[in-house]
N, C-alpha and C positions, 0 to 999 in steps of 0.2 A: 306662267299665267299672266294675262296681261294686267296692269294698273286696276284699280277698281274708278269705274267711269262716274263721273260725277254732272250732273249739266245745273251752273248756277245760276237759278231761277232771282227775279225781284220785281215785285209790283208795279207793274208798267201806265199806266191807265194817262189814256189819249184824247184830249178835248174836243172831239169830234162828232160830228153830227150822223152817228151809228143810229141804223134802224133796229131796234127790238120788236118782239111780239107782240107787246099788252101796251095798252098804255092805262096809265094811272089819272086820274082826275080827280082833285079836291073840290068839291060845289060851295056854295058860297055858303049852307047851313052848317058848314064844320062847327064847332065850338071849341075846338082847340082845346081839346082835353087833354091828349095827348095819348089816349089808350093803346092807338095802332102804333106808338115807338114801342107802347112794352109788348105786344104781339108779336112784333115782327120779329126776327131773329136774324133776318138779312138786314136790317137797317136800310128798310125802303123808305121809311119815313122819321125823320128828323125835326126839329125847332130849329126856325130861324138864328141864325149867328147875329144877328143885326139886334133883331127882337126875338128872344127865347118866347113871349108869351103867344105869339102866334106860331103856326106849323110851318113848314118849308113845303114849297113841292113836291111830291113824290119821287124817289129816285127809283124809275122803272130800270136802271143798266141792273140794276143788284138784284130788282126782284124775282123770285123763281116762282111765283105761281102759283104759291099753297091757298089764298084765297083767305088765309087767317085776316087780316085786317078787315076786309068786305063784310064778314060776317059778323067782327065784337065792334063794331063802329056804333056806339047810341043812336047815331043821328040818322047812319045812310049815306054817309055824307062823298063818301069814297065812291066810284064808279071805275071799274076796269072793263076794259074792251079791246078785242083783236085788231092789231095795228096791220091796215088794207096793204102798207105798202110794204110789209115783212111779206104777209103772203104773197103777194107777185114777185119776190125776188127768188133767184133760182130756177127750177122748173121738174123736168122728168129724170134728173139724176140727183143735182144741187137743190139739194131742198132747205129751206128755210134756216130750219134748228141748224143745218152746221155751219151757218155763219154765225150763231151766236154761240156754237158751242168752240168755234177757232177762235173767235174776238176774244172770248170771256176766258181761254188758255191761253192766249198772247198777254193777256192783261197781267195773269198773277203765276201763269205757270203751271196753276193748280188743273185737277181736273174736274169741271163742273159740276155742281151739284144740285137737280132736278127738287121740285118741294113739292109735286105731286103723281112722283113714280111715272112709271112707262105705261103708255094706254095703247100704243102702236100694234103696227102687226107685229109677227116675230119671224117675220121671214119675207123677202121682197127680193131684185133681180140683185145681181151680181152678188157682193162679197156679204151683203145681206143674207144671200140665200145658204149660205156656209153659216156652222154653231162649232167652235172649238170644242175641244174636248177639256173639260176644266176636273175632273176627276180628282187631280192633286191639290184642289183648294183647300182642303181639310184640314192642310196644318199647314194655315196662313201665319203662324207666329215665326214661322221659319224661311218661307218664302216672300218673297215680292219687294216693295220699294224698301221697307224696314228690315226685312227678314236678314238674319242672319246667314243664311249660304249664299255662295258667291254665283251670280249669274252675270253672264259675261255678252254683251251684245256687241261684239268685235267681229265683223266680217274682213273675209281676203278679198282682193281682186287682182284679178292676171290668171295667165294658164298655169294648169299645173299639171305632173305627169301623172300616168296612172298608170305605171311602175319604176322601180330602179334595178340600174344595171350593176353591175360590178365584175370586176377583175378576178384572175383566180387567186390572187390574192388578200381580197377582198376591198379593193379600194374600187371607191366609187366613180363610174364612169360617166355616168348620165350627168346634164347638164342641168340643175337645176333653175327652172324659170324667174325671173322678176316677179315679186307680187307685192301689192301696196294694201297695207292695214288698214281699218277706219273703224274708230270705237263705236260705230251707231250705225245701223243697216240703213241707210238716210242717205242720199245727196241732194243738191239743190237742183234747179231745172230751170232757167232763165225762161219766165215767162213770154209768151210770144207776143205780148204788147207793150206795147212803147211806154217805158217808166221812165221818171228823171233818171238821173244822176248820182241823187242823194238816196236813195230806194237802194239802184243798183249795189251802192258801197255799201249799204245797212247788210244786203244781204251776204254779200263776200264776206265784211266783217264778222258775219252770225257763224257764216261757215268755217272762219279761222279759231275764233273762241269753243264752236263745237269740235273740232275735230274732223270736220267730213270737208269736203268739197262741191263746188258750182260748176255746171257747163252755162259756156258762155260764149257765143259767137266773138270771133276772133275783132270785128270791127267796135265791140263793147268794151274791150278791154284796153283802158286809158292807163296811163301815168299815175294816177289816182291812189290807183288799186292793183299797179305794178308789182308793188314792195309785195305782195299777198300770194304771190305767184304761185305759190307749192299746192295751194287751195284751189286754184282755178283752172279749170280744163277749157281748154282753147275749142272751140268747133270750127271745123272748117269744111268745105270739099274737098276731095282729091286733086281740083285741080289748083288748089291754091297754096299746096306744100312748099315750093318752092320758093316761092313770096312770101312766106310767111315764115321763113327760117331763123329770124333773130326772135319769134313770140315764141315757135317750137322749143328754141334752144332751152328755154326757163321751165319747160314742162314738165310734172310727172307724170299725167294722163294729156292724151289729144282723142277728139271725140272727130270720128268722121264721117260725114253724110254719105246715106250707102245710095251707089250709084249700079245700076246691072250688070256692070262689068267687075263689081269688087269680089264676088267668091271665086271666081277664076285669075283675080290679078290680084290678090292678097299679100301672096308671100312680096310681090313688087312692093305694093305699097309700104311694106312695113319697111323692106329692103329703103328705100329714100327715106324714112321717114327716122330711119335708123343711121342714118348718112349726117342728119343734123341733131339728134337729141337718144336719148334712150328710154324715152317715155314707151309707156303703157299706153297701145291702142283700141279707144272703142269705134265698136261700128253702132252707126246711131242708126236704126234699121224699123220703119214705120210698121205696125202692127196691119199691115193687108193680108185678105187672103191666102192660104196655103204659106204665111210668113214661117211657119214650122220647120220647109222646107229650103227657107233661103238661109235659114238661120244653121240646120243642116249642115250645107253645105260651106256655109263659113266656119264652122268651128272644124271641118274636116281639112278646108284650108291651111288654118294655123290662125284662127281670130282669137283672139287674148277675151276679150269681152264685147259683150251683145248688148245693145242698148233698144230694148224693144219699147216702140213708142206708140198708144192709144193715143184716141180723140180725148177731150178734155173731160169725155163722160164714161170714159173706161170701154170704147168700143173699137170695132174696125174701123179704119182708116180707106176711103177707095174702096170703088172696085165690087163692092161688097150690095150685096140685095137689100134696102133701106131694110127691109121687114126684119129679116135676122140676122145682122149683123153679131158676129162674138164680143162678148164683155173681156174684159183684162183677165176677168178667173181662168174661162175659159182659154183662154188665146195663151198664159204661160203655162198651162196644166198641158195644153198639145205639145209644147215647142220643148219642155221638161219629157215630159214621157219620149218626144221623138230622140230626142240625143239618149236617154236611158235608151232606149231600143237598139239607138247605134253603138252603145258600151263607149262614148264620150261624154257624157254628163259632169264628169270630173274633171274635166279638162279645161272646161270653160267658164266663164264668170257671167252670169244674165242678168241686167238691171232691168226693171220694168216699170212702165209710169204710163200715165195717163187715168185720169179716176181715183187715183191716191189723195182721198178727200180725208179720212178721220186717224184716227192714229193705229184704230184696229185694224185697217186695210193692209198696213205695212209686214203685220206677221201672216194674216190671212194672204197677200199674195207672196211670200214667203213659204208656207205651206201649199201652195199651189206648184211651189218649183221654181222662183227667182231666188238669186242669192242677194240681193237687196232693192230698195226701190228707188226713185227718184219723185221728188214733186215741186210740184209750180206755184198754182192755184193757190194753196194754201198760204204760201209767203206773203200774197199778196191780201189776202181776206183779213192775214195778222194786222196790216196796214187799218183796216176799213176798207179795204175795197167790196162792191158788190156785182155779181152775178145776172144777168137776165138770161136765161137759155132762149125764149120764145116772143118774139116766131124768128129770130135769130140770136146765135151770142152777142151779147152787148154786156163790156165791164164799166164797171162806173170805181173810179177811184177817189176818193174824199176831198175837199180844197181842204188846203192848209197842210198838205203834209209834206211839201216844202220847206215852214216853219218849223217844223216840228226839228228839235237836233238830233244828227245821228247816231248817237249811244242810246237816245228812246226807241229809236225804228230798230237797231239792231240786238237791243233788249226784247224789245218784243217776240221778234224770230227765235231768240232763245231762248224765250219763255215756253212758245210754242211746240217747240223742240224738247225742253225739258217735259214740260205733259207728255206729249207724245211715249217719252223713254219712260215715264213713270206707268204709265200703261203700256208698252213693252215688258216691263219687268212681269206687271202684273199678269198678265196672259202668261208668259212663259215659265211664271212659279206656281201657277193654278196650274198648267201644264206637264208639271216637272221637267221642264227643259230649261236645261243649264248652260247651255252654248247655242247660240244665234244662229250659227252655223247649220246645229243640228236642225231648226228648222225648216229648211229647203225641200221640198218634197215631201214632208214630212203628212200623208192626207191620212193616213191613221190616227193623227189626231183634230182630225175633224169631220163632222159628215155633211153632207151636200144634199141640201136638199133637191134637187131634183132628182137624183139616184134613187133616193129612198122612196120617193112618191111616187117613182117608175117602180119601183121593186114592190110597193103595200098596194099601186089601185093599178097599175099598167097592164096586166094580165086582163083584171074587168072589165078596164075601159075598153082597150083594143077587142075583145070578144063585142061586145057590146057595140063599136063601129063595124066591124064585120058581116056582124049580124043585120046592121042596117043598111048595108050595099046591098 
């Protein structure tokens, strides 16, 4: 049984010019009573350090919302209002709340805590549209972060067999595969915008302290962040194996850009690439159209791992009819059932990303049929950075986080990381599931709501369009 996982969290909080929701306003009729400090229970409002008899500005990063101060204020004196440029950030996937809900888990680790409950829908497109099964919450004294049974969120990657052979005298004959452990169903995904330096190393370093590892194109990785090697997966194309033989040689995993010719020339590839190192090969293989079936035919090849890659909003990639394009749920739930179908499903290792925005997406596309995920996005929102979807992507990353030192930027990713696993635990001990693993496929414990609303109104409605042709 492997270690028990621990990810160590510490209050990170970053002097930067983060947008929140609300903002807070003291009018000039205060009278500095002080009422709204014994109200508040977030300590949104404080006395000045200089002069205790006057108040301090409101500290809107803390506030959650409950509206308690607004209403025991004598005066009125308090004014909260929707911050215009929180709503424009994000758009039709990235929405608002979860840049303050990664900010405010990069800061302490913790996982946030709302002061005026859930008012939303309870159901919306992609991993939204999915409700676990939480059935085993009932005896939360035994499960989840605290709980006393052991749940283990230790995924493999590399092939493995799906049987063994033996002698007649019963010595084992079959070859058993390479496969690399990682305590967290998690890797990093090198954002595809242009970061310092000092970003880059923050995030290697989160990766070496967590336990997982980063893909990273072969021309990012400096002298720097050499010594870290065992954590960082080189990307490259096929055709730059060759040239790239002394960055290979230091690999455990090489991630490689999938080209039309690679399910037919696989077993070559691995053959050179096995010529300079003995790493674990993934194919970084973009989520387009009918990808079910390219994915298919590489794991029939001999592909070790599948790195299937969505748009940054969890969709297809190319190719694809603007109107309905597949979400990430959709797109590994096909490319899962198509290798079950082929009775290789076990053979192979699937990472998935793209849209891997909160920390529940990680078991939700898990229960879809990846065996772990991959994300970007998120590293960077730990930062401050922010979002604009429309009417094109546009990231905006914070000044000053140059200054900032490196043990603050790579604390934070591990703060991140740490919530994240704390809500891992907790899903999969409301779940009853005690190995990570077991979650892959696992859609018995969850239901999908579009199934179900095909199944309760589908029948009516379709009579009902029938009838109106």
């Amino acid at each position: 049984m492997p270690k028990k996982y621990h990810v160590h969290t510490k209050a990170t909080p970053l002097d930067l010019d983060f947008i929140f929701k609300f903002q807070i306003v003291r009018r000039d009729n205060c009278i500095n009573c002080g009422k709204c400090t014994k109200v508040c229970i977030y300590e949104a409002h404080k006395r000045r350090m200089d002069d205790p008899r006057k108040m301090a500005d409101p500290d809107t990063v803390v506030c959650r919302n409950c509206f308690r101060c607004i209403q025991e204020c004598p005066r009125g004196a308090l004014e909260k209002s929707l911050n215009k440029d929180f709503v424009n950030m994000g758009g039709s996937y990235w929405k608002p709340d979860m840049f303050i809900t990664l900010w405010k888990q990069a800061e302490d680790g913790k996982v946030p805590v709302t002061g005026a409950g859930y008012r939303g829908p309870f159901t919306g497109t992609g991993f939204d549209s999915m409700w676990t099964d939480m059935s085993e919450i009932v005896r939360p004294t035994r499960d989840g972060i605290h709980g006393r049974e052991y749940i283990s969120t230790a995924v493999e990657l590399g092939r493995k067999l799906n049987h063994l052979e033996f002698d007649e005298s019963g010595r084992l004959l079959s070859t058993i595969p390479k496969t690399i452990d990682l305590p967290l169903p998690i890797i990093f995904d090198l954002p595809e915008v242009n970061v310092g330096s000092n970003l880059k190393a923050a995030m290697v370093k989160a990766a070496v302290e967590l336990g997982t590892c980063i893909v990273m194109p072969v021309a990012h990785i400096t002298s720097a962040i050499d010594k870290f090697f065992d954590h960082i997966i080189p990307c490259l194309a096929p055709g730059e194996i060759d040239e790239q033989r002394a960055v290979l040689a230091k690999a455990r995993m090489v991630a490689i850009d999938y080209t039309g010719e690679l399910p037919e020339n696989f077993p070559a590839l691995k053959a050179r690439i096995k010529n300079v190192c003995n790493a674990l090969t993934i194919i970084r293989l973009p989520a387009v159209r009918a990808v079910e079936q390219t994915v298919s035919k590489l794991a029939h090849s001999g592909a070790e791992i599948i790195h299937v890659v969505a748009d940054y909003r969890g969709k297809e990639v190319g190719g694809s009819p603007p109107s309905s394009p597949r979400l990430i749920k959709d797109i590994i739930r096909d490319v899962h059932m198509r290798l079950v179908g082929d009775r290789i499903r076990d053979e192979v290792t699937i990472i998935a990303s793209g849209g891997i925005a909160m920390a529940e997406h990680v078991p939700k596309a898990m229960l879809c049929g990846a065996d772990l995920t991959a994300v970007d996005l998120p590293l960077l929102i730990a930062f401050g950075a922010r979002l604009y979807e429309e009417p094109e992507r546009f990231l905006v990353l914070p000044e000053g986080l140059d200054e900032i030192p490196l043990e603050a930027l790579t604390q934070r990713i591990v703060n991140l990381m740490g919530a994240w696993h704390s809500q891992l635990l907790e899903m999969m001990g409301a779940m009853g599931i005690r190995e990570a693993r077991r979650l892959r496929g696992e859609t018995g414990r969850a239901i999908f709501f579009e199934e179900i609303d095909n199944d309760t109104f589908g029948r009516l409605f379709r009579k009902r369009e029938v009838a109106s042709r």
